[in-house]
C-alpha positions in Angstrom: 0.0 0.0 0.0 1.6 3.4 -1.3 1.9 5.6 1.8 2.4 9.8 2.2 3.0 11.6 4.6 0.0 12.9 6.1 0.8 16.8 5.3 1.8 16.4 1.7 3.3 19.8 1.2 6.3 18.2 3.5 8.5 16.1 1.1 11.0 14.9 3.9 10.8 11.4 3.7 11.4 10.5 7.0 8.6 12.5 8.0 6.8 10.3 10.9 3.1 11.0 10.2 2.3 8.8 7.4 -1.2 7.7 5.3 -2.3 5.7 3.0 -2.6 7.3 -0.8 -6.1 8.0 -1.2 -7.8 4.9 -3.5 -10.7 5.6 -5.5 -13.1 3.4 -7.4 -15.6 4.6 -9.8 -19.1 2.6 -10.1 -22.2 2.9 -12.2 -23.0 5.2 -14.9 -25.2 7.7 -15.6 -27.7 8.4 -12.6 -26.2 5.7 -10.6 -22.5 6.5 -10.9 -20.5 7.2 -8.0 -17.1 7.2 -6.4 -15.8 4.6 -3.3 -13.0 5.1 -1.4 -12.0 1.4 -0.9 -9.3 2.5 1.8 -11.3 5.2 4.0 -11.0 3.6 7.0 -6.8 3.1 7.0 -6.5 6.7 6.1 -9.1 7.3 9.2 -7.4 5.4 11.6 -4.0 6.9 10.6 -5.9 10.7 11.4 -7.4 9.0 14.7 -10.3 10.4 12.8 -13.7 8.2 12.1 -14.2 7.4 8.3 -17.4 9.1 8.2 -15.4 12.7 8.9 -13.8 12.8 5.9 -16.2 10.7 3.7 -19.0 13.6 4.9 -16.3 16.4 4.6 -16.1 15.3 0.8 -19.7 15.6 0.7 -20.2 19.1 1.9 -17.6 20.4 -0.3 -18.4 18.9 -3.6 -22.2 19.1 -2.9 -22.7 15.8 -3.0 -24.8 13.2 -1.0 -22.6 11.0 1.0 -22.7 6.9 1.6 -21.5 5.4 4.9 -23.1 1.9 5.8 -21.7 -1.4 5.7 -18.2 -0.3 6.1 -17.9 1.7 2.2 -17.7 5.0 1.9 -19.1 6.8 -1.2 -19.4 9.8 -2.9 -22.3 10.2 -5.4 -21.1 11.3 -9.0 -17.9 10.4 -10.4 -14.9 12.2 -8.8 -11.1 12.1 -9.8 -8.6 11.1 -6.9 -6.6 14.0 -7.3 -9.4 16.2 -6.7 -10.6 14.1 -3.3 -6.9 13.7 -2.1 -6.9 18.0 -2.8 -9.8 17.7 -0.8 -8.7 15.5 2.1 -5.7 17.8 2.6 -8.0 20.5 3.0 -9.8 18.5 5.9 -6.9 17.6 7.6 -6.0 21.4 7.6 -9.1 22.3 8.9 -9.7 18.8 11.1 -7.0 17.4 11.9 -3.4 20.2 11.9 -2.5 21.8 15.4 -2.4 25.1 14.1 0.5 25.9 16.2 2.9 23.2 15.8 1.0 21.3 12.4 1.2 18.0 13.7 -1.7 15.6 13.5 -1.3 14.5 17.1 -4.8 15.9 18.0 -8.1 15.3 19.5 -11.3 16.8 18.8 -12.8 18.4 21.9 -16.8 19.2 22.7 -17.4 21.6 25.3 -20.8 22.9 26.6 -24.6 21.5 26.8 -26.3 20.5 23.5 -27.5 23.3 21.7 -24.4 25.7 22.8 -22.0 23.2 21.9 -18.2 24.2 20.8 -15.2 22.5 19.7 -11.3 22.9 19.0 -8.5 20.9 19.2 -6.4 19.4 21.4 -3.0 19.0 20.7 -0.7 16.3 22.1 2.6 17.0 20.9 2.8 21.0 21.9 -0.6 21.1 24.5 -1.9 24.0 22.3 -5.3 24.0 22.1 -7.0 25.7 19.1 -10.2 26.9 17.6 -12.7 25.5 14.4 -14.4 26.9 12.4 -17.8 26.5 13.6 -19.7 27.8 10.7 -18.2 24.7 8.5 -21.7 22.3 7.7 -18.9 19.2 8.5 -19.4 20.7 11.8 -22.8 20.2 12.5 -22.5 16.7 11.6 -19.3 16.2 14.0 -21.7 17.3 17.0 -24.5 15.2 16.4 -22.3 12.1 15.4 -19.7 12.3 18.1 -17.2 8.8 19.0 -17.0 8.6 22.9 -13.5 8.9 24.0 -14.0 5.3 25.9 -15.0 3.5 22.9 -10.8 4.0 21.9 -9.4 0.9 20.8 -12.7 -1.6 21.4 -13.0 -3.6 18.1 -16.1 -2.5 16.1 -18.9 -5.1 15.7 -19.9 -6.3 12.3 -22.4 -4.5 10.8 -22.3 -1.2 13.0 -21.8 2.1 11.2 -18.1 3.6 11.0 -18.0 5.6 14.3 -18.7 2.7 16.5 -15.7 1.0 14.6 -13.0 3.5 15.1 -11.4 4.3 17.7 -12.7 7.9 19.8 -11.0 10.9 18.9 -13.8 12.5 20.6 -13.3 14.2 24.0 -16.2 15.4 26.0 -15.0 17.7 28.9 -17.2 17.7 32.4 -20.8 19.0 31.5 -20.8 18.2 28.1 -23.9 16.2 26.7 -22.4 13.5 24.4 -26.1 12.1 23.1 -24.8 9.1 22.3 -26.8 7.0 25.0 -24.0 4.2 25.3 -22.5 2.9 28.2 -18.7 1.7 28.5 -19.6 -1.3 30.6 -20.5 -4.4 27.6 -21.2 -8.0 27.9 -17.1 -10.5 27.4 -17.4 -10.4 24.0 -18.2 -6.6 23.1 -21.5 -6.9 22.3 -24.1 -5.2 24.3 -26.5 -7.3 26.0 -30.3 -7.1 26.0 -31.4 -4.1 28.8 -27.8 -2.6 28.6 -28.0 1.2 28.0 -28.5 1.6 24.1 -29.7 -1.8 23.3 -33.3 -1.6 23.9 -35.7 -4.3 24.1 -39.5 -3.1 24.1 -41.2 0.0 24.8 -39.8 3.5 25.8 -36.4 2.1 25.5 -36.5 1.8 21.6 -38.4 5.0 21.4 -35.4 6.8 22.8 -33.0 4.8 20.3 -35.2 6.0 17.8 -35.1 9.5 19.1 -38.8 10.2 18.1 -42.3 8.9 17.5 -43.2 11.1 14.7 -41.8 10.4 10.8 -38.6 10.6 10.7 -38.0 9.0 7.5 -38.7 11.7 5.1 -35.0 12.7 4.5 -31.4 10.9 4.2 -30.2 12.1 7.5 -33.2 11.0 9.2 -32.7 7.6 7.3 -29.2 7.5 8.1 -29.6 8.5 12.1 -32.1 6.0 12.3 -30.3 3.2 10.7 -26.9 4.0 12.8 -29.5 3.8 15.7 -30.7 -0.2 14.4 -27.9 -1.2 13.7 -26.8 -0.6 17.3 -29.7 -3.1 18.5 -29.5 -5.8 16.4 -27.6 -8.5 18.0 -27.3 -10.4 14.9 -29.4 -13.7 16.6 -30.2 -16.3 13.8 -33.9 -16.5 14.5 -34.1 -19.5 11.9 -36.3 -21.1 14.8 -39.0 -19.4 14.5 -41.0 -19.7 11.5 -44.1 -20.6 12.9 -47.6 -18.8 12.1 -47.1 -17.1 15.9 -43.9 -16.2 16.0 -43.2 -11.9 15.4 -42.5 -11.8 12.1 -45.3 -13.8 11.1 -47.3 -11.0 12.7 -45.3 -8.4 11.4 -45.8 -10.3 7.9 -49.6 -10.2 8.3 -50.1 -6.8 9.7 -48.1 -5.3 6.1 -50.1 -7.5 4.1 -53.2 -5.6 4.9 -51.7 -2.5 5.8 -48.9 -2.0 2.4 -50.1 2.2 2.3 -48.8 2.6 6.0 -46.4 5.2 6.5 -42.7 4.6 7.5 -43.1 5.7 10.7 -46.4 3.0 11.6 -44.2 -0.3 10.1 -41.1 1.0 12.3 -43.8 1.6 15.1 -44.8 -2.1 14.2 -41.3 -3.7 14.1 -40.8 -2.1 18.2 -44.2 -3.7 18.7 -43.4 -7.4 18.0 -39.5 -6.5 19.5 -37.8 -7.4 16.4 -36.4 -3.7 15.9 -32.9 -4.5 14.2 -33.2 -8.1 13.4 -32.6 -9.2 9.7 -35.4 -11.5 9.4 -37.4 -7.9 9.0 -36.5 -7.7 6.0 -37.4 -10.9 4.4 -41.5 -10.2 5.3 -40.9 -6.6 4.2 -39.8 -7.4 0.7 -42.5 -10.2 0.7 -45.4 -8.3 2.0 -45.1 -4.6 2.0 -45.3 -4.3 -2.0 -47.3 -5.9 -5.0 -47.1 -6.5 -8.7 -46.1 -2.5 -8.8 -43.2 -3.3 -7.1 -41.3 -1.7 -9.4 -42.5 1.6 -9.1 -43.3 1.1 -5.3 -39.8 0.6 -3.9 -38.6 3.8 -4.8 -41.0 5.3 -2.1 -39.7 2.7 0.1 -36.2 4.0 0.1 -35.9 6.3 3.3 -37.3 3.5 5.4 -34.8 0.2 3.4 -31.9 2.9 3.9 -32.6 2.8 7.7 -33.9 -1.4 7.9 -30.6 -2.4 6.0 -27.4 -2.3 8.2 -25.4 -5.2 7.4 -24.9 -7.6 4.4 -27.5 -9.9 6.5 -29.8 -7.6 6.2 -29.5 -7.2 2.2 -29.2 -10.4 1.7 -32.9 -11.6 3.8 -34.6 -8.4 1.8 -33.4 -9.9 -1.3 -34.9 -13.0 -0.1 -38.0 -11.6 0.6 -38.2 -9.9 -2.7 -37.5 -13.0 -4.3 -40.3 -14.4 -2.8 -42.6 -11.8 -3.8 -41.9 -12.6 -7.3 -41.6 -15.7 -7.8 -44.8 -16.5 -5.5 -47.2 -14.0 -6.9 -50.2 -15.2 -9.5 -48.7 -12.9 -12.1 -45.1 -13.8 -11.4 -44.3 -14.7 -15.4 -46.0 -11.8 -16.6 -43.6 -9.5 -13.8 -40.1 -11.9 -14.5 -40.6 -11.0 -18.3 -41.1 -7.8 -18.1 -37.7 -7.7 -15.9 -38.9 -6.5 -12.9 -36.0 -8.1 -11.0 -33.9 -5.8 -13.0 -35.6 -2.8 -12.4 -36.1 -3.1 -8.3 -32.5 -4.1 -8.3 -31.4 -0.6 -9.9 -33.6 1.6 -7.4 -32.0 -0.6 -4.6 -28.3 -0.5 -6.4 -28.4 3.5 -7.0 -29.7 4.3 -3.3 -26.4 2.4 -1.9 -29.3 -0.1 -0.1 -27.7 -3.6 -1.6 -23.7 -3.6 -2.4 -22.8 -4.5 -6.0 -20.6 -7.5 -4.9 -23.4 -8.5 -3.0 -25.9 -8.8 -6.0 -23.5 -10.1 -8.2 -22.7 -13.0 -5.8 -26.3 -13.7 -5.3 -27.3 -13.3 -9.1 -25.1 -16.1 -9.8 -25.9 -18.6 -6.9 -29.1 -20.6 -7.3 -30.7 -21.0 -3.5 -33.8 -22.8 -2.3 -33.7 -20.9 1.0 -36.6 -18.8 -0.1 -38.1 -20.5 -2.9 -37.9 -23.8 -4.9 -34.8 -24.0 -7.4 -36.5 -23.3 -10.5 -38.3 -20.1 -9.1 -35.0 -19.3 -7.9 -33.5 -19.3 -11.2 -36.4 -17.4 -13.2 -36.0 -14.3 -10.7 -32.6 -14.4 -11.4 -32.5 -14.3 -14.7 -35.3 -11.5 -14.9 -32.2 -9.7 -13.3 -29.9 -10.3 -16.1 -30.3 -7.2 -17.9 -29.0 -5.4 -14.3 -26.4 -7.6 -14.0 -24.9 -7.4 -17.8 -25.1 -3.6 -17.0 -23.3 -3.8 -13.6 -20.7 -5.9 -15.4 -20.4 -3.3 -18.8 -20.1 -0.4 -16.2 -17.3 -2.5 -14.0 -15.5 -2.9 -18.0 -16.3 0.9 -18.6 -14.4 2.0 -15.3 -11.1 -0.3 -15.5 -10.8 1.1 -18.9 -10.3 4.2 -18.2 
């Protein structure tokens, strides 16, 4: 892995603060395309930075919505790397630089109660302490997604969003509100346990981890708080015991059945009710039950509330289950496979950053009876050849140039 030193404008080579070179990958085309940083998270860990600070830093300067789930890190459109390492340079002058001494060795630091909040840096090499700008949007994000100071150097568990998997840079000083509701204490193996603070199990617990009662899916940050939130509670539990007609998804199953117009807000309301919040199985009765034969056109309303269901590759993998079996089990399902509905449900999902495109690849070639009998199985996934040949062309399309 090419490495640089972290202020590139210093060409001494034996320069101690060292980063990875800034990787980029380009995917898609056209509405879809966009730009992953492959190695976001070494370049993070080498700032004592989480990944999301630079990834959203990138977003706020270039306009551009940002992806952070399941451990990529994407910019929407298609940027050089020359132009996002000009960029990262800019946030580790801004971020990361003691402006005194311009080393990296610094910490972030929150002072004062939420809603009067204010932040500089801390430096550890000269004990300087100096200023941000505060009027920088990068800021705003900073203070609602802040990385506990205790959390340094606990291994992040699969499937949580980046800044439970990096270690804090954060510093909250005595009276600051960190709004993170997690405690330090966890079960032996690092996972929270059911009725520790932030893994709720029923109640007015999970209506604090969802922060409100009201929609709250009606924008990408609200998506994106709420699915950091999840993916917090879901304690990745099999559940393969309980398929029968009473168990909670079952009910949950039944209940969108009969109510597929509900709003976001009543199925997440539903999903606390039967204390599945989290749980990946969700997904498999939401892709079978919450759309019809208009799938097509319906899941692209369904994106706020998939962006906040879908938090690890589990997850995409049980709603593509589901989905499967909502095509291959409905009366109409050769009219829907020929007219490559597969396809087309697979490119809303694809474009909004919901399923990963090694993902789909690896389940578009892997027959399964998990969900459906063999032959079903293998019509869906060829109605989801023509996405496929495209994901392939546009793969061709990047290592070319």
């Amino acid at each position: 892995m090419a490495m640089v030193n972290v202020r590139r404008d210093v060409e001494d080579k034996f320069y101690r603060y060292k980063m990875p070179l800034l990787q980029i990958k380009v995917e898609g085309r056209g509405n879809g395309i966009k730009t992953v940083i492959p190695n976001m998270d070494d370049i993070a860990r080498a700032l004592n930075r989480p990944p999301t600070y630079p990834t959203k830093y990138f977003g706020c300067e270039l306009g551009a919505q940002t992806s952070m789930a399941s451990e990529r890190y994407i910019v929407n459109g298609a940027h050089t790397a020359d132009r996002l390492r000009e960029l990262l340079d800019n946030f580790i002058e801004q971020f990361v630089l003691c402006t005194a001494c311009k080393n990296p060795e610094t910490e972030l630091v929150i002072t004062g109660k939420s809603g009067h909040e204010n932040m500089h840096r801390d430096c550890k090499a000269c004990g300087r302490q100096t200023t941000i700008n505060m009027r920088h949007k990068l800021v705003a994000y900073i203070l609602k997604n802040p990385v506990n100071k205790k959390e340094k150097g606990k291994k992040g568990k699969k499937g949580m969003t980046a800044e439970a998997n990096v270690g804090g840079p954060m510093v909250f000083e005595k009276g600051a509100e960190d709004g993170s509701g997690e405690d330090e204490d966890a079960s032996p193996s690092g996972t929270p346990a059911p009725g520790d603070q932030g893994v709720p199990t029923s109640g007015t617990d999970i209506d604090n981890v969802l922060g409100r009662s009201d929609p709250v899916l009606d924008n990408p940050d609200a998506a994106e708080e709420v699915s950091k939130k999840l993916a917090k509670t879901d304690l990745n539990g099999d559940d393969d015991d309980e398929e029968d007609a009473d168990s909670p998804y079952a009910v949950l199953g039944g209940w969108l059945e009969d109510n597929k117009d509900a709003s976001d807000a009543d199925i997440i309301a539903q999903i606390k009710e039967q204390g599945i919040v989290g749980k990946h199985k969700v997904l498999v009765e939401v892709g079978h039950h919450l759309f019809t034969d208009e799938v097509g056109k319906e899941i692209t309303k369904r994106i706020p509330l998939l962006q906040a269901l879908v938090t690890s590759e589990k997850h995409q993998k049980s709603l593509l289950g589901g989905l499967e079996r909502l095509l291959a089990l409905s009366p109409n399902s050769d009219d829907l496979l020929a007219a490559g509905t597969t396809s087309k449900v697979l490119m809303a999902l694809y474009q909004d950053d919901i399923l990963d495109e090694e993902l789909v690849k690896q389940w578009g070639t892997h027959v399964s009876k998990k969900y459906v009998d063999k032959e079903k199985s293998k019509k869906v996934r060829k109605s989801a050849d023509a996405f496929l040949k495209w994901l392939d062309e546009a793969d061709d399309e990047s290592e070319s140039e």
